[in-house]
C-alpha positions as CSV (number, residue, x, y, z in Angstrom):
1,X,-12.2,-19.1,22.6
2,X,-9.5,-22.5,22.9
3,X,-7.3,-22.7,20.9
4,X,-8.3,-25.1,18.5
5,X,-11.5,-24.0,17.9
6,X,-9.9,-20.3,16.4
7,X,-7.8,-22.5,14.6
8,X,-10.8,-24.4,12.8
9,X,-13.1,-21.2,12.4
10,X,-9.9,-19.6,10.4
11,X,-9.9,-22.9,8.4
12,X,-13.4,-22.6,7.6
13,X,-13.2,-19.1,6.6
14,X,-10.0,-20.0,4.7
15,X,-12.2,-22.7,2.9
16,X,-14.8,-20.1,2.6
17,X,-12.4,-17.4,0.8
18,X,-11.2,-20.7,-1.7
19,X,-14.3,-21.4,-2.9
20,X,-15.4,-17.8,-3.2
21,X,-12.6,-17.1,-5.5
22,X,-13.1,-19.7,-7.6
23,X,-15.9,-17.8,-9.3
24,X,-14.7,-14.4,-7.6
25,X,-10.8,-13.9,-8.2
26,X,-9.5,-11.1,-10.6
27,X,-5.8,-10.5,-11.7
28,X,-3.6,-7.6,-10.5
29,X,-3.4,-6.2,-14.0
30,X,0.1,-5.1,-14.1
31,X,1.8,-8.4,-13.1
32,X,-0.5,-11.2,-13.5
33,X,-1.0,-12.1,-9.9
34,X,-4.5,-13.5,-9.4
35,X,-6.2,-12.2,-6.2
36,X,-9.8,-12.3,-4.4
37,X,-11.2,-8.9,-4.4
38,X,-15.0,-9.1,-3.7
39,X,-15.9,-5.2,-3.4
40,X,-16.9,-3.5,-6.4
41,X,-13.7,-0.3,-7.3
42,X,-16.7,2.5,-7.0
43,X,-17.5,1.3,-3.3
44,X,-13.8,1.6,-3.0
45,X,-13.1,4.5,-4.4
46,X,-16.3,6.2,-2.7
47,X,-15.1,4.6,0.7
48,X,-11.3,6.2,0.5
49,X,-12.6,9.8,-0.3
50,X,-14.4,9.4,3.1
51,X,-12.0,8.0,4.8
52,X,-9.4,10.1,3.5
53,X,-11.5,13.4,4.2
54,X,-11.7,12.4,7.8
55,X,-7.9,11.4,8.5
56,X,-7.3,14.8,6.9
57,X,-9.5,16.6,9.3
58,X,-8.5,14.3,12.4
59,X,-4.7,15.1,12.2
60,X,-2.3,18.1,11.9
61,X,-1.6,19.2,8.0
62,X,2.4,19.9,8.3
63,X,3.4,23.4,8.0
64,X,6.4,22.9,6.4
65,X,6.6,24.0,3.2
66,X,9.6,22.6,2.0
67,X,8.6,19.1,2.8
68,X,5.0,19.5,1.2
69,X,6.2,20.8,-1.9
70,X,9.0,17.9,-1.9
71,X,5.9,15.0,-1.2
72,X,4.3,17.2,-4.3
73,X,6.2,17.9,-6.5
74,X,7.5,13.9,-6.6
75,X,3.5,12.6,-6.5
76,X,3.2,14.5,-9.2
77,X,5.8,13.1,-11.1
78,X,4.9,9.5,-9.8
79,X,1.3,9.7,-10.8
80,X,2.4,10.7,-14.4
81,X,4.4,7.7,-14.4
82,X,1.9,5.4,-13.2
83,X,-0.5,7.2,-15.9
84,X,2.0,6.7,-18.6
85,X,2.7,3.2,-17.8
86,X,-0.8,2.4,-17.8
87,X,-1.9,3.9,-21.3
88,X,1.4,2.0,-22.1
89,X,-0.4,-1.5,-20.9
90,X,-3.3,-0.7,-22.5
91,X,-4.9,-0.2,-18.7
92,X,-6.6,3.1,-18.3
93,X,-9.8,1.8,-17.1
94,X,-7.7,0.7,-13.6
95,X,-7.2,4.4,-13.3
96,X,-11.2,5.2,-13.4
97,X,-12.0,7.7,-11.1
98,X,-8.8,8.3,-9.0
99,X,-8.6,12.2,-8.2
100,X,-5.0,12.4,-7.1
101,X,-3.9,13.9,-3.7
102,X,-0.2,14.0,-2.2
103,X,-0.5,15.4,1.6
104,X,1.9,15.6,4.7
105,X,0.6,15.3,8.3
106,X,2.3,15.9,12.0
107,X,3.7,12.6,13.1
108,X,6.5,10.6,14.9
109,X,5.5,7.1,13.1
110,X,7.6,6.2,10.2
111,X,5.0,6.3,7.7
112,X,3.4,6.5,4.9
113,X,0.5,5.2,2.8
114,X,-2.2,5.5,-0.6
115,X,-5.5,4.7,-0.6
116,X,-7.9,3.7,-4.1
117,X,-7.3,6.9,-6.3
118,X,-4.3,8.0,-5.5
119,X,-5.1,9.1,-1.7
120,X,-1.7,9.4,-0.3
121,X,-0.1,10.8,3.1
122,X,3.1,11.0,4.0
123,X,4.2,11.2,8.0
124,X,6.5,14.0,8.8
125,X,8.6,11.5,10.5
126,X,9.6,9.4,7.2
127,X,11.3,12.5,5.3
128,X,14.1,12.6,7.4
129,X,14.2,8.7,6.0
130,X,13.8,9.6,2.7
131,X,16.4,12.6,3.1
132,X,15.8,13.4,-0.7
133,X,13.5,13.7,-4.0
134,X,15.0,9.9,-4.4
135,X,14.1,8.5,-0.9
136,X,10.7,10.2,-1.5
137,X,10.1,8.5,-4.9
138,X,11.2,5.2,-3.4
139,X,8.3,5.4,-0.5
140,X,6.0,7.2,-3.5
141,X,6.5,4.5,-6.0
142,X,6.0,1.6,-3.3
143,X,2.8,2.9,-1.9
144,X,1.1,3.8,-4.9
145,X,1.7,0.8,-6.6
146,X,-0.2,-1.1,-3.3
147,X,-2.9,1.0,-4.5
148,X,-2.8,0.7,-8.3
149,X,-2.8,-3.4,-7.5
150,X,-5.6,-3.1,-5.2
151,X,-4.1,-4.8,-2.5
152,X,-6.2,-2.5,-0.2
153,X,-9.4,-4.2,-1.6
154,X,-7.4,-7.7,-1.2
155,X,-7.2,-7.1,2.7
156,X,-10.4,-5.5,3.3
157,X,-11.7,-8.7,1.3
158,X,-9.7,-10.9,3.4
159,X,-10.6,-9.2,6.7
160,X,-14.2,-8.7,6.3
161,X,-14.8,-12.3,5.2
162,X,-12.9,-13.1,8.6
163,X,-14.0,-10.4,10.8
164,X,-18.0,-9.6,9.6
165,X,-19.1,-12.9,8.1
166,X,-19.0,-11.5,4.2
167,X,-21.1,-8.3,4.9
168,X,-20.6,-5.6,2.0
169,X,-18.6,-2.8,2.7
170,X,-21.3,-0.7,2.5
171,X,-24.1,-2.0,4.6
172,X,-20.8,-2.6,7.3
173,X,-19.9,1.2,7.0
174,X,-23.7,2.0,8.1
175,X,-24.3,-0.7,11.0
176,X,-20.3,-1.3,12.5
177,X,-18.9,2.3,11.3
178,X,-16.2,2.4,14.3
179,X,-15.2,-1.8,13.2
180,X,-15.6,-1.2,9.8
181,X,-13.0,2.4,10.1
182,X,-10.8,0.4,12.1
183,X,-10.4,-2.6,9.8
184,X,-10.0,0.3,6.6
185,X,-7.4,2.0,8.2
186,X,-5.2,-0.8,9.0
187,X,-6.0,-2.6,5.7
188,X,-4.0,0.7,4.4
189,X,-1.5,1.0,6.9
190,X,-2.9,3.8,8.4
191,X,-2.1,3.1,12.5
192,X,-1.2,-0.6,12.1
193,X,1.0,-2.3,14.8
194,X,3.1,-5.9,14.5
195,X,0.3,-8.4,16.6
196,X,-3.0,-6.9,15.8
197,X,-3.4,-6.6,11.9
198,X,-0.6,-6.0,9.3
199,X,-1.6,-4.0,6.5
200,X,-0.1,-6.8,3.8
201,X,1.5,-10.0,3.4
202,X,5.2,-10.7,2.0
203,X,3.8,-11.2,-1.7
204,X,2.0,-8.0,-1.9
205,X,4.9,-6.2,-0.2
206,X,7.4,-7.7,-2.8
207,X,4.7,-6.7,-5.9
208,X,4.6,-3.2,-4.4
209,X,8.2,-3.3,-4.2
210,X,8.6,-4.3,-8.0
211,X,5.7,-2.0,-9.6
212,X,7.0,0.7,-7.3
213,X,10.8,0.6,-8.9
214,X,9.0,0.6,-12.3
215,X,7.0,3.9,-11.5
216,X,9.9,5.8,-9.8
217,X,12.3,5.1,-13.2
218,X,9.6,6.2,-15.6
219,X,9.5,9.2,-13.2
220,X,13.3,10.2,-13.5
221,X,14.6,8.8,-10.3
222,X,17.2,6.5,-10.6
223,X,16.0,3.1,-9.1
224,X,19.0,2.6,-7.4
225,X,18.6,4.9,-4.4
226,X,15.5,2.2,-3.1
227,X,18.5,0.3,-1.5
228,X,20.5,2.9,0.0
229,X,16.3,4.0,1.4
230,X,15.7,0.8,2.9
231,X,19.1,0.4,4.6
232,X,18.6,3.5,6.3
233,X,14.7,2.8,7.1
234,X,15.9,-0.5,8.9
235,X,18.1,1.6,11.1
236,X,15.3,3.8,11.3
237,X,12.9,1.5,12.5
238,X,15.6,-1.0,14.2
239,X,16.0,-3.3,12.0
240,X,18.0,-5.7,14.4
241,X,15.1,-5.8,16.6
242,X,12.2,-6.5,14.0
243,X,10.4,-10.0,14.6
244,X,11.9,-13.0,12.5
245,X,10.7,-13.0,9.0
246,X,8.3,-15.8,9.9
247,X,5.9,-13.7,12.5
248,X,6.1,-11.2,10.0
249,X,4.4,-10.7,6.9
250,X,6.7,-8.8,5.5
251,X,9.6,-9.5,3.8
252,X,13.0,-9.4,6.3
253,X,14.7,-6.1,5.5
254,X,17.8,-8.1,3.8
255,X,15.6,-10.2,2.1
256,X,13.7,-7.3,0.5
257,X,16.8,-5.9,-0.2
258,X,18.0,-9.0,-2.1
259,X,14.8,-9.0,-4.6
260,X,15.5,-5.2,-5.4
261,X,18.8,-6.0,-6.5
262,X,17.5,-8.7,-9.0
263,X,14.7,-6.8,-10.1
264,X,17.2,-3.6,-10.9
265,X,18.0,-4.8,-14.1
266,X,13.9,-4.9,-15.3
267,X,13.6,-1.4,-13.5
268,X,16.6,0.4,-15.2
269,X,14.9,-0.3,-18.5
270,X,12.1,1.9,-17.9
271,X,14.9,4.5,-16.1
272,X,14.6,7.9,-17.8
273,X,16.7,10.6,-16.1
274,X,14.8,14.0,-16.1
């Protein structure tokens, strides 16, 4: 297809999405941020016990125990938090239906994730990263809160508007269930790569970043360790060699870095140490 004519077709569908979310858009409860999210939270919520269930029984369950009880024992803790913080906003109903798991699987990718109701994996490869209860919480926090915003449904909005003309999630499950898997996945992080779909753009990243301070203080862990965590994951990951911020959606790691900093301030009010 030229050029231009992918250019105009995202332009329509951009047009498309604007007018859709006029009568369509909802607010992320916990900061205020409106968002279009067109698929209803039980086709969500139905969709990530599937998907979930079948990552699960695709890849290797670590075997070590000290790393499963650590990803645990701090989910635990973290989903008490986010509990706590919701009964505290008077938002309860956005917790409808999650049933909580905290899981570690065999893999060299730097990773980690949480689908709708709490669905989280942890890669083996990030706890070296984390190095601690702390770095744990930091990745924890961050990922649960992309959940508890519902930035998943955001992208899979966003994607499936561009991608499968609109078609319900459901109905695109049964007649493109390889596509429709595909575009899940990576609208969670789950196998993304830089030049094919990133799981979230620069504002959700920086709201997950916020929320996710929040939920780790009310947890016990001092919010402080997130910088000393993203240091070391852009040496991890090689920082130096990351695209420029602007073929990125996400936030440059300095630039990240920066915001938590500001935001400490907020976060250390909520800090209670265990």
């Amino acid at each position: 297809m030229p050029r231009h004519s992918l250019r105009n077709t995202r332009d329509l569908v951009a047009g498309l999405l604007v007018l859709m979310c006029v009568g369509s858009c909802s607010t992320v409860a916990l900061t205020g941020r409106k968002q279009m999210n067109l698929i209803p939270d039980s086709e969500m919520l139905s969709t990530s016990t599937q998907q979930y269930d079948q990552f699960m029984k695709a890849n290797q369950v670590s075997t070590n125990a000290a790393d499963v009880d650590r990803v645990k024992r701090v989910g635990a803790r973290i989903q008490a938090a986010v509990e706590q913080y919701a009964r505290d906003n008077n938002r309860t109903k956005d917790l409808s239906g999650y049933a909580w798991e905290f899981n570690v699987v065999e893999s060299k990718e730097v990773n980690a994730w949480c689908m709708p109701g709490g669905k989280v994996v942890f890669y083996s490869a990030i706890l070296p990263v984390c190095q601690d209860d702390n770095g744990v919480a930091v990745v924890m926090g961050h990922e649960v809160a992309h959940a508890v915003a519902k930035h998943g449904a955001e992208r899979m909005t966003e994607q499936m508007a561009v991608q499968m003309g609109g078609t319900a999630l459901g109905a695109a499950l049964s007649t493109k269930p390889q596509q429709t898997q595909q575009l899940w996945m990576s609208a969670f992080g789950a196998g993304a790569q830089y030049g094919v779909l990133l799981p979230f753009g620069r504002g959700q990243e920086s709201e997950a970043d916020h929320l996710g301070l929040i939920f780790m203080s009310m947890a016990g862990y001092d919010p402080h360790n997130a910088v000393a965590f993203w240091q070391r994951m852009s040496q991890a990951t090689g920082g130096a060699e990351k695209p420029p911020e602007f073929m990125s959606t996400h936030p440059a790691d300095e630039h990240r870095i920066k915001d938590i900093e500001k935001e400490m301030p907020e976060a250390l009010k909520y800090y209670k140490p265990h």
